[in-house]
Steps between C-alpha positions, in 0.01 A plus 500: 500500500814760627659402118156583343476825675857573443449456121193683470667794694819499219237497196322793679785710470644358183115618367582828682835573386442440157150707483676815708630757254763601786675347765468778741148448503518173678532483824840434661488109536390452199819713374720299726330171334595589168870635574532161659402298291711669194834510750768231418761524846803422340623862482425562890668128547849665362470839675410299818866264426689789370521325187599772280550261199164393503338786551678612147404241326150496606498894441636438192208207388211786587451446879289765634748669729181674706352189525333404836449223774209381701632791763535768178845519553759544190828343433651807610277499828686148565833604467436695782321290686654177440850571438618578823604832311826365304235492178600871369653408146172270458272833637713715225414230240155531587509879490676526168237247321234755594343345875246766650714596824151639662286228418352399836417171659147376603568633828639861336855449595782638191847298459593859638284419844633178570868581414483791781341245764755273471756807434652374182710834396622451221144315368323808615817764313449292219128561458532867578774497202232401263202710622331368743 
């Protein structure tokens, strides 16, 4: 019964989606829905490792560099957040390839927000550099 529910609930927005002329119209789970359904991980996986070889070559396929997870964080959001702070030529990689240094989380937090908490300097002078 919980699977027939669930199903009916993803063709209700699917019917939604597709009949709304604009996004910002819906209502903000519904937004969420769709941005996660469309989000592949991969990219926040690298920035997350400091990977800075796969996050090239991923860039480089057509990865959405402003591309969200289930929190709305972005790759860049992880290198702060997950890399302990020694992520900066990954966060410059990011930057360079076009990655929205305001976008904010679900919760409203910036890459700039959570660098400061933790006090990541040179995160934070490297955001600052590039207009945020």
């Amino acid at each position: 019964m919980r699977e027939l529910a669930q199903g009916r609930e993803k063709r209700d927005i699917s019917t939604s989606l597709s009949s709304s002329s604009s996004l910002s119209s819906l209502s903000p789970s519904l937004r969420y829905y769709n941005r996660e359904i469309e989000t592949d991980l991969s990219l926040h996986k690298g920035a997350s490792d400091g990977n800075h070889r796969m996050l090239q070559q991923l860039l480089s396929k057509g990865y959405n560099v402003n591309s969200i997870d289930q929190e709305g964080a972005t790759a860049l959001m992880h290198c702060v957040l997950l890399s302990g702070g020694v992520q900066l030529a990954c966060a410059d990689l990011l930057i360079r390839k076009g990655a929205n240094i305001d976008q904010q989380a679900i919760d409203g937090s910036t890459a700039l927000h959570s660098a400061s908490v933790v006090g990541l300097v040179s995160f934070i002078q490297l955001l600052l550099m590039n207009g945020c």
